[in-house]
N, C-alpha and C positions, 0 to 999 in steps of 0.2 A: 275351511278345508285348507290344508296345508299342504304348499308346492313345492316339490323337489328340485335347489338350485344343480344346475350342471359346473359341478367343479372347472369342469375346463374352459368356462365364459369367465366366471370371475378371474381366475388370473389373465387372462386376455385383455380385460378391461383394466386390471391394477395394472400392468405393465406402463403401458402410456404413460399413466399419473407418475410414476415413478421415472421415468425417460424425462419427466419437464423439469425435476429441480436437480439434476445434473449435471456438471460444465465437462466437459471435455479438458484433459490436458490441453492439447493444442490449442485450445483459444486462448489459454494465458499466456503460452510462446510466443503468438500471434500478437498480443497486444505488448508485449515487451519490445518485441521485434519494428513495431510499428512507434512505441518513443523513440528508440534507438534511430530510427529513420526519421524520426523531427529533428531530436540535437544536432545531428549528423552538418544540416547545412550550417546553422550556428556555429557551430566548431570550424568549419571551412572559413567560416566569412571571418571570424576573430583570428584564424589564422594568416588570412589576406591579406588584412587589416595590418596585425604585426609588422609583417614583413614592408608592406607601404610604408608604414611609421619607420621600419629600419632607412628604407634607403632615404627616405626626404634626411633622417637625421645624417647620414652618410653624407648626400647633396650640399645641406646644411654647413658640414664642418669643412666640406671642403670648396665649397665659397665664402666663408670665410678666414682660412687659410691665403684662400687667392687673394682678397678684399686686404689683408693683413700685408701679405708683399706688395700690393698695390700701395699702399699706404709709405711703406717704407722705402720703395722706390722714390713715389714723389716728393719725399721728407728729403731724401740724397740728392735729388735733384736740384730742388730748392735752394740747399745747404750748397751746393755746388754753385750753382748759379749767383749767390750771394760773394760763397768767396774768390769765384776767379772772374767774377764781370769785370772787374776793372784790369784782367791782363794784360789789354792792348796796351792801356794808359801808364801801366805799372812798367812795360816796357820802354815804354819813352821816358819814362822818370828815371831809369836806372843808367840812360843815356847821359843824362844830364850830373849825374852822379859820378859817372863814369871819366866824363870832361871832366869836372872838378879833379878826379889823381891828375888826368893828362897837365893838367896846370902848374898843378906841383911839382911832379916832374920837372917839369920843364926849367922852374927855377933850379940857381943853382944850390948846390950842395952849403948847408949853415957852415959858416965859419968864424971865427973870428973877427973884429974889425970888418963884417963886413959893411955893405950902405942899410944903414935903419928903414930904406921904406922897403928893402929886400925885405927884410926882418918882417918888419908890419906887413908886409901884403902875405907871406908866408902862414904866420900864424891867423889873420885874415880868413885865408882857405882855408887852411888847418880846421878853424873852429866851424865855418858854415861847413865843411863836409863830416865833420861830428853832429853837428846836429842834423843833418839830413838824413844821414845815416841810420843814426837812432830815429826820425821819425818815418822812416820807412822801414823799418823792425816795427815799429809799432803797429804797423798797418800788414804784416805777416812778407815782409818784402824782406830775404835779409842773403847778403853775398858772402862766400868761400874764399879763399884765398888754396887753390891745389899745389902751389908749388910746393914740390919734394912729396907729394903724393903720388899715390898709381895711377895711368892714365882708366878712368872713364869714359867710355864711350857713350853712355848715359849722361853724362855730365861738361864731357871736355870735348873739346872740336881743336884735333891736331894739325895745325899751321903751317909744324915744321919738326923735321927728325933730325938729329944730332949726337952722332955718337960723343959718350962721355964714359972716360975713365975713374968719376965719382962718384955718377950716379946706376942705379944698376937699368938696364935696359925696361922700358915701358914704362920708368919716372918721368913722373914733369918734372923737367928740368927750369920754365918758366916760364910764367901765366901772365899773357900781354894785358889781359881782364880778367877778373875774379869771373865766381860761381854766380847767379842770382837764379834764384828759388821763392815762388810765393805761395805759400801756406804747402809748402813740401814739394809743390811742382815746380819742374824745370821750367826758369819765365826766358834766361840767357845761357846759353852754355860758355865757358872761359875757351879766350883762345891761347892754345898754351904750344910750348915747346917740347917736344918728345926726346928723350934718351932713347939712344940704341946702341946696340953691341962698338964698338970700336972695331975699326977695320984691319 
């Protein structure tokens, strides 16, 4: 005996079957959506990272920038302290130097006929203040002579003013001591004679 199916249960029942192998759009938005929200923190953190990495390298150059002038300081320092430690001493030497013209000086003027041991004791001095001389250039110590230069006040320590008709106003006129200078600094200033106007 053969039963009459009702049309309208069959598609009722195919429907379902057909609803299961279906995806929806939105679940593939969904699931893109949802990597896009994984890489997300990764990209934050390599971005953090970056910027970390910038400033240490930032930090980095500029201790040693700092660490480089340190360096150079204590190098100047050094070099300093090398070459003026002895300026106390070097000023007492130039004393002694100094006495040696006063010496000369003091003899009289060469002449003719005069006594030989004038002579001898003359050139005597003569020779030890040439080598003194020269051996305190050697050691960066070395003296000026400003007369008939312009007064420095860097340099020259004025004594005494004197108008002169020869020389033009603010010449030294004439240096009781030279200049002394060690490795470029002032170790004595000359005591000198100042020109001024004429009255």
């Amino acid at each position: 005996m053969t039963q009459d199916t009702d049309p309208t249960q069959v598609e009722t029942q195919a429907a379902p079957a057909a609803s299961d192998h279906v995806t929806p759009p939105q679940d593939a938005a969904e699931a893109g959506a949802e990597q896009a929200t994984e890489q997300s923190p990764i990209e934050q953190r390599i971005a953090e990272l970056e910027q970390e990495a910038a400033e240490m390298k930032e930090k980095w150059l500029r201790s040693e920038a700092e660490n480089q002038n340190l360096r150079t300081r204590a190098k100047r320092d050094v070099d300093d302290a090398r070459q003026y430690a002895v300026q106390k001493f070097a000023r007492d030497v130039v004393e002694a130097a100094e006495n040696m013209r006063r010496a000369l000086s003091s003899l009289p003027p060469a002449q003719d006929g005069e006594d030989t041991v004038i002579t001898k004791m003359r050139e005597g001095i003569e020779s030890t203040e040439r080598s003194f001389i020269s051996i305190l250039e050697r050691h960066g110590i070395k003296c000026d002579d400003p007369s008939g230069k312009a007064f420095d006040a860097n340099l020259h320590q004025a004594m005494a003013e004197q108008p002169s008709a020869e020389h033009a106003p603010g010449t030294v006129m004439q240096a009781w001591t030279p200049t002394w200078t060690l490795h470029g600094r002032l170790l004595k200033p000359a005591m000198v004679v100042v020109a001024k106007a004429g009255e």
